[in-house]
N, C-alpha and C positions, 0 to 999 in steps of 0.2 A: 550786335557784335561790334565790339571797339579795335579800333585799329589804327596806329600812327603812321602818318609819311611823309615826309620831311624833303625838302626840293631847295630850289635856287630860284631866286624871285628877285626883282627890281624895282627900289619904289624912287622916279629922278626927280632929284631936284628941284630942278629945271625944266621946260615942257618940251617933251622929242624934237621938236622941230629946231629949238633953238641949241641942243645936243649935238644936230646931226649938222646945225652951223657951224658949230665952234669946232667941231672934227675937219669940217671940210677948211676951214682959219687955217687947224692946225697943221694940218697936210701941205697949206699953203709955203706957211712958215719952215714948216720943215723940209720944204721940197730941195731949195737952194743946196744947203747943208749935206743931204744926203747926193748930192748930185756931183756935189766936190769932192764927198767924201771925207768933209771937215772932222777933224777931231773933235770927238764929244757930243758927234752926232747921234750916236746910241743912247746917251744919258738923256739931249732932250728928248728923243720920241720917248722913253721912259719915264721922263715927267711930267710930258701933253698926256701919256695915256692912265697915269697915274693921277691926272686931273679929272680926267672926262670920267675916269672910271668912282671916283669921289663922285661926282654930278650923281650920274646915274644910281647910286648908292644899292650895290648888291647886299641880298640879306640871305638870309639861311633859315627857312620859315620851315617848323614843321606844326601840319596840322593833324588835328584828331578827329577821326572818321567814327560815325554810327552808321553801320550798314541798316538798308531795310529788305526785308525778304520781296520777294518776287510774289505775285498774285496770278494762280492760273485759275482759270471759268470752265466749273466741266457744266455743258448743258443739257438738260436730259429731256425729250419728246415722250409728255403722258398725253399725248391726241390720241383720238378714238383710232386709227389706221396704229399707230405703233404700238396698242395694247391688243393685234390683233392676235389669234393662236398661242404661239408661245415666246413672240418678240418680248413684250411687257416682262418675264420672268427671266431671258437674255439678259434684256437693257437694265432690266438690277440688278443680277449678279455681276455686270461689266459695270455700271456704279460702286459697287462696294467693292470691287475689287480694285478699279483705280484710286478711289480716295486711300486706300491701304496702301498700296504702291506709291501713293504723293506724300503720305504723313514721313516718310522713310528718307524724303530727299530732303536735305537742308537749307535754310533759308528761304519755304518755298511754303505760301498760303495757299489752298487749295481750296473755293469755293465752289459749290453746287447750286444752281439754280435750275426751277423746274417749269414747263413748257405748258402751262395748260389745254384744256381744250378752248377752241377759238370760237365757239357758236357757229355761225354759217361764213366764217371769215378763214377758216384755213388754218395750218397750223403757223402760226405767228412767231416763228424762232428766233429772226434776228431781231423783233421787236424785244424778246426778250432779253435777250444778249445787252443792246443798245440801257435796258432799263438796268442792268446790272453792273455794264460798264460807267453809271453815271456817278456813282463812290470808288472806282478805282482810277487813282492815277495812272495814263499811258507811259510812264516809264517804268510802271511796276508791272506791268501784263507782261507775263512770261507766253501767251499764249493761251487759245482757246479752242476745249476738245468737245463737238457733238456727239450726242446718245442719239442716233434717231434716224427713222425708217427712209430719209431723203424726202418726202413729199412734204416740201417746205415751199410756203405760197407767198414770204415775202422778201427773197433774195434779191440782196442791193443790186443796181446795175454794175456798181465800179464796188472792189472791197473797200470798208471804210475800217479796216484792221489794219494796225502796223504789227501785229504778232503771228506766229504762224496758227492758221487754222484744223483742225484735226477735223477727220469727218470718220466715227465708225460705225459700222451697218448692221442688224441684226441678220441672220441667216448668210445665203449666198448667193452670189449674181443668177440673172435666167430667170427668175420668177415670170410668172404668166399670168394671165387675170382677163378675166370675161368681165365688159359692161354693158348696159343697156344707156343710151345714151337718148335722152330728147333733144331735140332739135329745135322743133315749134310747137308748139302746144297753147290753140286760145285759151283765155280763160273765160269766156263766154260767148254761147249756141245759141240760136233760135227754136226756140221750142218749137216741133213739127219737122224740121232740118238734119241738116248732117254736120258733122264737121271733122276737117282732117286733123290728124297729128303725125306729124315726121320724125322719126327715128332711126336710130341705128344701133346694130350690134357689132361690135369691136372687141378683140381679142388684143390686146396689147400683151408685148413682150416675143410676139410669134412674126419670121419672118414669113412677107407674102402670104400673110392668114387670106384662107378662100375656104369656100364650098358653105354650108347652107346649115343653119341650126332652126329647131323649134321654137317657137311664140306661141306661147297661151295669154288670151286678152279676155281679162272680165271685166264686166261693167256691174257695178252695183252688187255683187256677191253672185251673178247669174253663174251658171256654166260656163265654162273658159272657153272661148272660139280659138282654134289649134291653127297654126298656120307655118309656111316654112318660108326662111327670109335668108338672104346670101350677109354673107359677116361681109362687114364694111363698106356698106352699100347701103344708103338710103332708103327708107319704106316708109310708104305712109297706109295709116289705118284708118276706116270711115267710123266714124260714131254717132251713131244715132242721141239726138236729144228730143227725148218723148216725155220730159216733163219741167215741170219748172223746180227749182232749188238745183244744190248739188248732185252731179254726176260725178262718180267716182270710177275711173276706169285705173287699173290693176297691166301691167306689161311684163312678162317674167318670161327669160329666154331661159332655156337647159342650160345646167353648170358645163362647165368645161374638165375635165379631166386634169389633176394637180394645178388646178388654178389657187390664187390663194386663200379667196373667200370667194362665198356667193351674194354676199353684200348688196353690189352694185349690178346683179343679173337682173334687180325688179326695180320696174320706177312705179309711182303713182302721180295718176296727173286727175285735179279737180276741176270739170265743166259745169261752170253758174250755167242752166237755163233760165232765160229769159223770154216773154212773149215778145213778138215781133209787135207794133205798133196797135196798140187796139181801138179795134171799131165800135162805136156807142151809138145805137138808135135810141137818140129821146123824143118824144112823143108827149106834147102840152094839150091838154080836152081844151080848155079854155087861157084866155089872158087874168091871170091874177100877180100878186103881191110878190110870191117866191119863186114867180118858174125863171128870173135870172140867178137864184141861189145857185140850181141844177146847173143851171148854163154854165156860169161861171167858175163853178167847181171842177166839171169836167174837161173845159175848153182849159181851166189852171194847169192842168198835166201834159205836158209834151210827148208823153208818149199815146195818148188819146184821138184817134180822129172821130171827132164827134160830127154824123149828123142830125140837124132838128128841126120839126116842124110845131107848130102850134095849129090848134082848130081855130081859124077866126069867127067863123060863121056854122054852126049846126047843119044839117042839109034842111029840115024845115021850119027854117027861119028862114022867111025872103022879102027883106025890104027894098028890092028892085033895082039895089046896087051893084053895078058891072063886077063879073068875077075879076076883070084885070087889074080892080083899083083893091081885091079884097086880099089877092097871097100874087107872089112875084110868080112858081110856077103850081102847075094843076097836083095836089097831093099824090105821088106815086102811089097808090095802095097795091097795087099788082105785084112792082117791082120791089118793091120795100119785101112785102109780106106772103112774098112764094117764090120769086127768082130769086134774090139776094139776101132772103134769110139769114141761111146759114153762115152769110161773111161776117154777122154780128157777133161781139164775143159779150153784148149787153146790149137789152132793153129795157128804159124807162117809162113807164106811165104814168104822167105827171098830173091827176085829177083828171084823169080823159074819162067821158062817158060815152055808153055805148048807145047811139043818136043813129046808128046806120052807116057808118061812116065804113066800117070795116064788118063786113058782110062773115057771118058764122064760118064760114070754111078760110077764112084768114085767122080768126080766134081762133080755130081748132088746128093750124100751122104753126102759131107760139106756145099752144101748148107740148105738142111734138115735138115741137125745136127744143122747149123745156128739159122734159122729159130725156132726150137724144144728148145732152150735157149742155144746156145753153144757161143764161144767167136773164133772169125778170126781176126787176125793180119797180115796184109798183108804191107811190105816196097817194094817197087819195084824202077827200074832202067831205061833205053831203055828198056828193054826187053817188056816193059809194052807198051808202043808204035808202036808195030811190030804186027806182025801178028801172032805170039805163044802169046799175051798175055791173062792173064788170065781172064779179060773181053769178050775175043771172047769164053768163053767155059762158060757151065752152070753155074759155079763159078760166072761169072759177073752177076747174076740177083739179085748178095746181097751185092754187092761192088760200094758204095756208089756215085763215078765217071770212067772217061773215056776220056784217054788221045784224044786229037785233036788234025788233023794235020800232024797225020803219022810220019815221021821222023824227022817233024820238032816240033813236040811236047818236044823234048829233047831238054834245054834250056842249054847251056853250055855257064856261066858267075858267077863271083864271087857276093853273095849275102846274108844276115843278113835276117836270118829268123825272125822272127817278131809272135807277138800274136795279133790275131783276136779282135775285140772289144767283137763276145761273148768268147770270149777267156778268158779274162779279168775277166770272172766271173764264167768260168768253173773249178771245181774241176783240173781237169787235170792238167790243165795250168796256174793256176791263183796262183798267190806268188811264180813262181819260181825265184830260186836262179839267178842275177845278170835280174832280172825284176824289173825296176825304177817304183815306186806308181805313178798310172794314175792320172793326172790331174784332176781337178773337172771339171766336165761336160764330161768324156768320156764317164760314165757309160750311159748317156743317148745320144749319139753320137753327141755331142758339140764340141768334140775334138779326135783328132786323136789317136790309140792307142800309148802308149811310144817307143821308139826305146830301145830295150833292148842291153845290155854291151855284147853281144855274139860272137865266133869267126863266119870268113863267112862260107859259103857253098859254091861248086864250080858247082851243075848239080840238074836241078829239071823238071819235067813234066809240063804243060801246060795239063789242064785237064778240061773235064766239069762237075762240079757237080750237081747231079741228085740227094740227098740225104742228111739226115747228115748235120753236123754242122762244118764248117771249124773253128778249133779251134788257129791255124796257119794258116799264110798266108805267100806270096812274100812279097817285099815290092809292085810292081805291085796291090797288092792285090788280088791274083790269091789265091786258097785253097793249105795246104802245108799238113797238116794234116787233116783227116776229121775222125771226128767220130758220129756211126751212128747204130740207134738199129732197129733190121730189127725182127719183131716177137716175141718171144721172148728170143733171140740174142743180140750180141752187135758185132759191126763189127769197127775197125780202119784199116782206107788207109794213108798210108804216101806213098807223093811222090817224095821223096828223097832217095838216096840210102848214102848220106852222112853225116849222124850223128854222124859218126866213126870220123871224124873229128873232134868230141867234148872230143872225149877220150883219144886222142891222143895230147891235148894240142894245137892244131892248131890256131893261130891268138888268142889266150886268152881262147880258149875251151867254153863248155858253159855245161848245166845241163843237160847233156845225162842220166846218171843215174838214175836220179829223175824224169824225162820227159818219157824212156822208163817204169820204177816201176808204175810209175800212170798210164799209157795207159796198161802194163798188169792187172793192179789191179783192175781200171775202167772196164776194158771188163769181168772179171770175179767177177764183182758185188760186190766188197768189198763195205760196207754201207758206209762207213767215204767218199769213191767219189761219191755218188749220185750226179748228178747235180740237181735234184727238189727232194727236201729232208727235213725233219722237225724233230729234234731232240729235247730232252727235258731231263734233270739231276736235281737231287735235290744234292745241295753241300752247307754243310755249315748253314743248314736249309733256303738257296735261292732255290729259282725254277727256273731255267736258261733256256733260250727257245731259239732256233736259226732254221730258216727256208732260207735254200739258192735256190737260182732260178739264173735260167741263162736269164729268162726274166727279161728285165728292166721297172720298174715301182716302186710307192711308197710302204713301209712297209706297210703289211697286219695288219689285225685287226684278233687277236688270242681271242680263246674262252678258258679259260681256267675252268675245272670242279675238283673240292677240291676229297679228301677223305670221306667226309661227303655231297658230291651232292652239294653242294654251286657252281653258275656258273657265271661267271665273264668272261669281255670282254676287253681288251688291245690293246690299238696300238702300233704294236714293233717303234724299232730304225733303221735306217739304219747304215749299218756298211759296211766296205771294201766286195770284192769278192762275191755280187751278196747276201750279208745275210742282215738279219733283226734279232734284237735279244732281248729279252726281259727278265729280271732278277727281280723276285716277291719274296717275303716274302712264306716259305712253313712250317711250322710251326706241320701241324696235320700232321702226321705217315698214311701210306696209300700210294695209287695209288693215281697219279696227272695224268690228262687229258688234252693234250691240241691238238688244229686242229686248223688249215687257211682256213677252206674251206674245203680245195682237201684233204691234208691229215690229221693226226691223229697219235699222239707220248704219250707215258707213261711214265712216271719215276718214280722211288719208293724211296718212303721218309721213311729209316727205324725211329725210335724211336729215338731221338736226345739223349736220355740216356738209355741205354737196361738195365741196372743192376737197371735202378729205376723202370721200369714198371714188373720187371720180376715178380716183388710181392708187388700187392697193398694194402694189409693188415695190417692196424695200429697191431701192434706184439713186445712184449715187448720180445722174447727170445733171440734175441741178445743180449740186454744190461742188461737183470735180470742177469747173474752172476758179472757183473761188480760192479752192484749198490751195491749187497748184498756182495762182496768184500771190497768195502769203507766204507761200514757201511748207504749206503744211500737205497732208496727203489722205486720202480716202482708203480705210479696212475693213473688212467683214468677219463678223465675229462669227460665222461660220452655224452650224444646224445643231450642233451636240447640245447635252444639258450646259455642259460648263462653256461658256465665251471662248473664243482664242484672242487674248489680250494683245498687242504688241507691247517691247519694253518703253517705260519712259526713262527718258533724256534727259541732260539740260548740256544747254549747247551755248555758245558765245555766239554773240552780237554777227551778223555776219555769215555765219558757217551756216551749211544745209541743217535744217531742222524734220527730217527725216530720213529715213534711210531702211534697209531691209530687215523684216523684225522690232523695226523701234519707231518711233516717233519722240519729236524735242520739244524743249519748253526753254525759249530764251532766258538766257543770265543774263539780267541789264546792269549787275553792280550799280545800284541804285544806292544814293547815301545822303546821310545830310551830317555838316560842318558843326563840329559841336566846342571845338576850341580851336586853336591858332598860337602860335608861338615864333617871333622872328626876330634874328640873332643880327644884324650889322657888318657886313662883314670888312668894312674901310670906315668906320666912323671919323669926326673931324679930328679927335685927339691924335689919331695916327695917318691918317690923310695929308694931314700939314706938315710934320718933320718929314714924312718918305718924298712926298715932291718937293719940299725945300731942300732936303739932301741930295736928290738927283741934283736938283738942280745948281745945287754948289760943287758936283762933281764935275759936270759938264764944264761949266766954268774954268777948275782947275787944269783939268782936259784939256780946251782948246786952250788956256794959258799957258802953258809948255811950248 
């Protein structure tokens, strides 16, 4: 819109200061004159000021205006809390109806911008606001109106608006709302242990909320333990940790009566069990080449206390050397292998033969111990092929093979150990380092396992296996490895005494390291080695499901059960190393369920934004000091289908921008200068006769 205005303007001469001399001259000069009251004292002030006023040269300037419209920001909150029930369907028809109502006012832009959801950060509205204000100039903001429920998590301290703010609300004040609140919660237990979590139930929106609601607490899909807790008051729950991986415990208090969701009544909280520090008996028959492989690998792990002895001397061997110069103290056999047993969560036998050293009713306590869930690691050499081996004593009734052949069971020839076909899909063994990806068709024995990049090995056993699952082999295909769960135990036989050979760089070396960590870790039941195993995570708001088996066969069909009972059925994917894996949409907050059949895994889907759910109460107290800051005001749009809108406004610079029934949007008559025009209005051509005439009057004047 064009619009002219025309005014009185000054452009001097001369610079002010030396104006405001020659006035003060004039004054001077004229002072006398006017003090006498001399004739023709009126003509000169008439001609000083018809001088000065030439200086300063007035004009008569009129310029031409281009208005620009005003720009108002309606912002709308699409967060998970303002599409709860029937806000979401509110806060758009109270959109649609203000953009109609702004298209109607004149000279007035009305822009919408919209609120996303904020991930685990909140709803982010003046973030929003700030990224919208950054193409609007602040002389053109007429003001800014929010759509949205109040539970806004990034209000400035000080307003950084110079327009008036609007806040309207969907429903009406009072709302109530039940939550389940944690407090503390580890995220990692000692397996065997307990561990607390503190909580609370809170009834916001209720004055002096008291008296005592239900808690149901499950762990792991068990039956819910029922318990009653005072609202607003601290409680803490024991949890037992009886295994290693995750614990999922489940906390859901009763709804509240017209509250506004049940949302935030259930938390879930994830406990990692962990073993507390584990104890290692190694046990060396003799001093050779590798038994610092064992040391060393074990003593590598900080969470290991390893202790070890070595045989130096047989019992009938005696070359009449003092026992003090042969071990520092007397071999415990007593205490090791019938008091203190059971505080082992592993033993190794490192080539140890059986010379009398450990008398039959000790052998027959690690097999018990075996048996009762304990872990045997047994590497052997010759020794194992003789008549001390540890197969001919009660030990053998849990040791998964048995060398053939007598002395000739010792095979002395250089040889590249190799992985088994179930090899191939066992935790233990499966991806180790400098192991080439199997062919297709191995997994279903169409092709031979890979020749893996390993250095050789120079001596191995000949053995019959009775047990257990060779998870290495010869290339022969003879068993090299065998591991095998005897009760509930876990036993590994290697019958090799040279893996030292890997550590030492020999012929290229190969993954001793990694090869021995998984066979102690496998035997002492870390979850992550199961070989039939079904794990389940929620990441990302996916539901990720992996189930590995060392049996070969197609991807199982998973049953998966929601947070809300809904049950659903999948066929996984095949993927490498004996898995199946399935990746679903998890969206509701809650315990997720899923099973194959045989087993059964949990995962807990916290709230994909905690700082929105923590309070689902439409609540103007965030933003009322802000509003009432800018001069703008906070309304509720009330329960009906239709909104109750208030009217808009526009108000001048200045005046209240709200008031009963309405709210305002400043008129900043914003414009820019598009022409100019300026008239003279003393130029010199007539400037110089008017003061030359005064000034021949005056003259005349006082000559009389």
């Amino acid at each position: 819109m064009r619009q002219a205005i025309a005014g009185l303007d000054f452009a001097p001469v001369l610079p002010l200061w030396l104006l405001v001399a020659l006035g003060v001259l004039a004054l001077l000069a004229l002072a006398p004159a006017l003090w006498c009251r001399a004739r023709g004292a009126v003509w000169r002030v008439a001609a000083f000021a018809l001088l000065l006023l030439a200086l300063a040269n007035p004009r008569l300037v009129e310029e031409t205006r281009e208005t620009r419209p005003d720009i108002a920001l309606l912002v709308v909150d699409h967060s998970d809390s303002a599409r709860l029930g029937a806000r979401a369907a509110q806060i758009e028809a109270a959109r649609a109806a203000l953009e109609a109502r702004a298209a109607r006012l004149p000279e007035l832009e009305f822009r919408t911008v919209t609120v996303p959801e904020g991930g685990n950060q909140g709803t982010r509205l003046f973030t929003a606001i700030e990224r919208a204000l950054a193409d609007i100039p602040r002389a053109r903001l007429a003001g800014v109106i929010a759509l949205t429920d109040g539970q806004v998590h990034d209000v400035p301290a000080r307003p950084a608006l110079d327009a008036p703010f609007h806040v309207l609300l969907p429903g009406r004040p009072g709302e109530t709302d039940r939550r389940v609140r944690v407090i503390e919660a580890p995220g990692f237990g000692i397996v065997g242990r307990s561990v607390e979590l503190r909580m609370v139930v809170e009834d916001l929106g209720v004055a002096n909320a008291s008296g005592a609601v239900g808690l149901a607490i499950r762990r792991d899909g068990q039956a819910p333990r029922r318990q009653s807790v005072p609202i607003g008051r601290e409680h803490r729950i024991t949890v037992p940790i009886e295994r290693g991986g995750p614990t999922v415990v489940e906390i859901a208090a009763e709804p509240r009566p017209g509250e506004v969701s049940e949302i935030n009544n259930r938390r879930v909280v994830t406990i990692n069990g962990v073993r507390d520090r584990l104890r290692v008996l190694l046990i060396s028959g003799e001093p050779h080449a590798g038994e610092r492989t064992w040391r060393r690998i074990l003593k590598a792990d900080p969470n290991v206390d390893l202790v070890h002895f070595t045989i130096l001397r047989p019992p009938e061997k005696d070359d009449l050397t003092p026992l003090n110069e042969l071990a520092l103290i007397a071999f415990p056999v007593r205490e090791l292998f019938q008091v203190k047993l059971r505080e082992f969560d592993l033993i190794v036998f490192d080539r140890f033969a059986n010379r009398g050293i450990l008398p039959p009713v000790y052998l027959r306590n690690i097999a018990d111990y075996v048996r009762g869930g304990g872990a045997l690691l047994v590497s052997v050499g010759p020794e194992f092929a003789g008549t001390v081996s540890l197969a001919a004593t009660p030990l053998g009734q849990v040791l998964p093979a048995r060398a053939v052949g007598g002395a000739e069971a010792v095979i002395e020839a250089p040889f590249r150990p190799r992985i088994s076909e179930p090899g191939l899909r066992h935790p233990v063994t499966e991806g180790l380092p400098g192991l080439p990806a199997p062919p297709q068709g191995s997994a279903a024995g169409g092709a031979p396992p890979p020749e893996p990049g390993w250095g050789r090995w120079y001596r191995h056993l000949r053995a019959d296996q009775r047990s257990g699952t060779a998870v290495m082999e010869t290339p022969e295909g003879g068993p090299l490895l065998i591991l095998d769960r005897v009760g509930e135990g876990r036993v590994a036989l290697m019958l090799s005494d040279h893996i030292w050979l890997w550590s030492r760089g020999h012929d290229g070396g190969g993954p001793h390291q990694e090869l021995l960590r998984r066979i102690a870790h496998w035997l002492m039941k870390e979850p992550e080695l199961e070989e039939e195993d079904l794990t389940a995570r929620v990441e990302g708001g996916r539901l990720q499901v992996q189930r590995r088996s060392v049996e070969p066969g197609p991807p199982p069909e998973f049953t998966v059960t929601a947070p809300d009972g809904a049950v659903s059925r999948h066929r996984g994917e095949a993927a490498p190393g004996g898995r199946a894996v399935l990746d679903l949409p998890a969206e509701q907050p809650g315990v997720w369920q899923v099973t194959d059949g045989r087993r059964t895994a949990f995962a807990a889907a916290a709230a994909a934004n905690p700082l929105e759910i923590a309070d689902l109460r439409a609540d103007d107290a965030r933003l009322r000091p802000l509003a009432e800051a800018t001069g703008g005001a906070t309304r509720w749009l009330g329960d009906g289908a239709e909104p109750v809108l208030p009217e808009l406004r526009r108000v001048a610079a200045g005046r209240d921008a709200s008031g009963s029934g309405w709210i305002g949007l400043r008129r900043n008559n914003d414009h820019t200068v598009t022409g100019i025009a300026a008239l003279p209005l003393l130029p010199p051509w007539l400037a110089l006769p008017l003061v030359l005439g005064t000034l021949v009057l005056a003259w005349r004047r006082e000559g009389r």
